[in-house]
Structures are given as structure tokens and as C-alpha cells.
C-alpha positions as CSV (number, residue, x, y, z in Angstrom):
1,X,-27.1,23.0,-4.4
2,X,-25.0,20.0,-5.4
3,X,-23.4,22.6,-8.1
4,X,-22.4,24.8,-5.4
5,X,-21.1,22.2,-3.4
6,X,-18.7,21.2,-6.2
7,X,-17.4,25.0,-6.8
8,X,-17.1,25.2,-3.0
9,X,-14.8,22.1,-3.1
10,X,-12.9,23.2,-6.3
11,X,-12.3,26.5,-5.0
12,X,-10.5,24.8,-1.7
13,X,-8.8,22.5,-3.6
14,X,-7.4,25.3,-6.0
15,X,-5.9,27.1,-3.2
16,X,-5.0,23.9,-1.4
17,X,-3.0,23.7,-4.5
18,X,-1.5,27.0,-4.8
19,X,-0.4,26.9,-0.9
20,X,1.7,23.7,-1.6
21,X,3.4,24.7,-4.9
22,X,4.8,28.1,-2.7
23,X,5.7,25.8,0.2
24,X,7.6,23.4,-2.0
25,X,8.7,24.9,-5.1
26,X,9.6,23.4,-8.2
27,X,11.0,19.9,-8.7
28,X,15.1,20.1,-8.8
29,X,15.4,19.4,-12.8
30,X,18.8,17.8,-11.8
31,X,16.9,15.1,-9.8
32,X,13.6,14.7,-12.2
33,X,16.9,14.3,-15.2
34,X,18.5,11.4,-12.7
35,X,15.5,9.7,-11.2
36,X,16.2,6.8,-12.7
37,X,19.3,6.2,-12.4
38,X,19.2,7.2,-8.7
39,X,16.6,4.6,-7.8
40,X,18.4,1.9,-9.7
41,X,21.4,2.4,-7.7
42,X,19.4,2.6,-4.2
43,X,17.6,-0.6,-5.2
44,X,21.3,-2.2,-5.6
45,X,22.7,-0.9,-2.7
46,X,19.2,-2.2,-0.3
47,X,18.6,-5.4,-2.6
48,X,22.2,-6.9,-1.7
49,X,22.7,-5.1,1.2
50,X,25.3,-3.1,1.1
51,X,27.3,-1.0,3.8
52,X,28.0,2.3,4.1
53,X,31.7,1.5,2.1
54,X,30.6,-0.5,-0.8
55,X,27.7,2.0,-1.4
56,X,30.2,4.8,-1.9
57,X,32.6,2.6,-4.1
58,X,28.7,1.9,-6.1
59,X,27.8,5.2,-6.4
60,X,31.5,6.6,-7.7
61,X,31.5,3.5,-10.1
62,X,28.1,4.4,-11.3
63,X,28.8,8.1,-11.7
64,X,32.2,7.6,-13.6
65,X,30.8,5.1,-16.3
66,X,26.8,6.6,-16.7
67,X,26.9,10.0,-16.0
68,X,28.6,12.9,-17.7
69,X,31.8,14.4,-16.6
70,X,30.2,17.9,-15.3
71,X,27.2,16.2,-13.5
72,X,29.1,13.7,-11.2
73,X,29.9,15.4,-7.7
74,X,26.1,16.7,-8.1
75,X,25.3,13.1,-8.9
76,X,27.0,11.3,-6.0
77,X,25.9,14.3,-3.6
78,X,22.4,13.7,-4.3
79,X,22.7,10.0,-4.2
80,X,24.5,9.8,-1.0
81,X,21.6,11.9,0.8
82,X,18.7,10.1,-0.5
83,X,20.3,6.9,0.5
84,X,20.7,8.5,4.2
85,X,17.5,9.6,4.4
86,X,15.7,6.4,3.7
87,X,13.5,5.4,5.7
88,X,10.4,3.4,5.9
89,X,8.1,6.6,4.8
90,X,9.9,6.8,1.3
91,X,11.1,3.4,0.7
92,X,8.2,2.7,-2.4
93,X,9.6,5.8,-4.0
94,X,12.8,3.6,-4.7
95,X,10.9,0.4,-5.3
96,X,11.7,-1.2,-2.1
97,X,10.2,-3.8,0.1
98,X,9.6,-3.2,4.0
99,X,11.9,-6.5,4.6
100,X,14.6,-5.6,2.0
101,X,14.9,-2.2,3.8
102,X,15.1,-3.6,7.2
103,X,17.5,-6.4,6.0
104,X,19.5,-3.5,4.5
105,X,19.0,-1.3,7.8
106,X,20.3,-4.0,10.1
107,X,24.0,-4.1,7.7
108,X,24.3,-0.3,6.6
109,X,26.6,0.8,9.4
């Protein structure tokens, strides 16, 4: 009984699984190539709290010295949406405290 329980349960989970990958898709390789370097600026801009103006200037200076020549717009592009659509649901994706974020918030416009 307890076996069947467990192949009930892995069979749900399996297409659990297979529902989600269709849904979603695969990860942008662009993104999984920058993720570092995208969260390291987002940490700068939240952790000294910058506004909307010195985030841009951040991001272009970041973009122009680190990342090559034919991956820049894409660069700043994806930057400038993650940094819009922060919020407090995906703040730990970028390292970020509740209280930098709302310090951050409070200054961004």
C-alpha cells in the first residue's frame, strides 16, 4: 500500500512538473549568462538608495565597462525591468532586506 502511495505521488508530481515547464518555458540563457551581474547592480542601486536617474547613469556605467559591446542594450533593457518590477515577492532573489527595499522604495521616484 505505502508503495503505491509513493508511485501515486510521483506520478502527480511528474506531470505537476511537465505542466510548469510548458507554462514557463526555458530560462532566457541571456539572463542565467548575467545573473550576477544583474543582482550586483540591483543590490547597489537598493543598498544606497538610489533614484530613478542615478540608477540609469549605474546601469549604462556598468554596461559600458563589464559587459561586451553586442550585449549592452539587452543588458540595460533587462536590468531596467527587473529593477521596475521589484517588489517585496522577489526582493531575496536580489539579496535584499525588507527595510533596504522599503528605504529604497520611499526615494526611487
Amino acid at each position: 500500500m505505502l508503495r503505491d502511495v509513493f508511485v501515486f505521488a510521483y506520478e502527480r508530481s511528474s506531470q505537476l512538473y511537465s505542466t510548469i515547464r510548458k507554462n514557463f518555458g526555458d530560462p532566457d540563457p541571456f539572463r542565467v549568462r548575467y545573473r550576477e551581474s544583474i543582482a550586483k547592480i540591483i543590490q547597489n542601486i537598493v543598498q544606497n538608495v538610489k533614484n530613478k536617474n542615478e540608477a540609469v547613469a549605474i546601469i549604462k556605467s556598468h554596461a559600458s565597462e563589464s559587459i561586451p559591446i553586442k550585449d549592452q542594450a539587452r543588458f540595460i533593457e533587462v536590468v531596467e525591468i527587473e529593477i521596475m518590477n521589484l517588489h517585496e515577492g522577489n526582493i531575496a532573489r536580489f539579496r535584499l532586506s525588507l527595510s533596504e527595499y522599503h528605504t529604497w522604495k520611499k526615494n526611487w521616484y
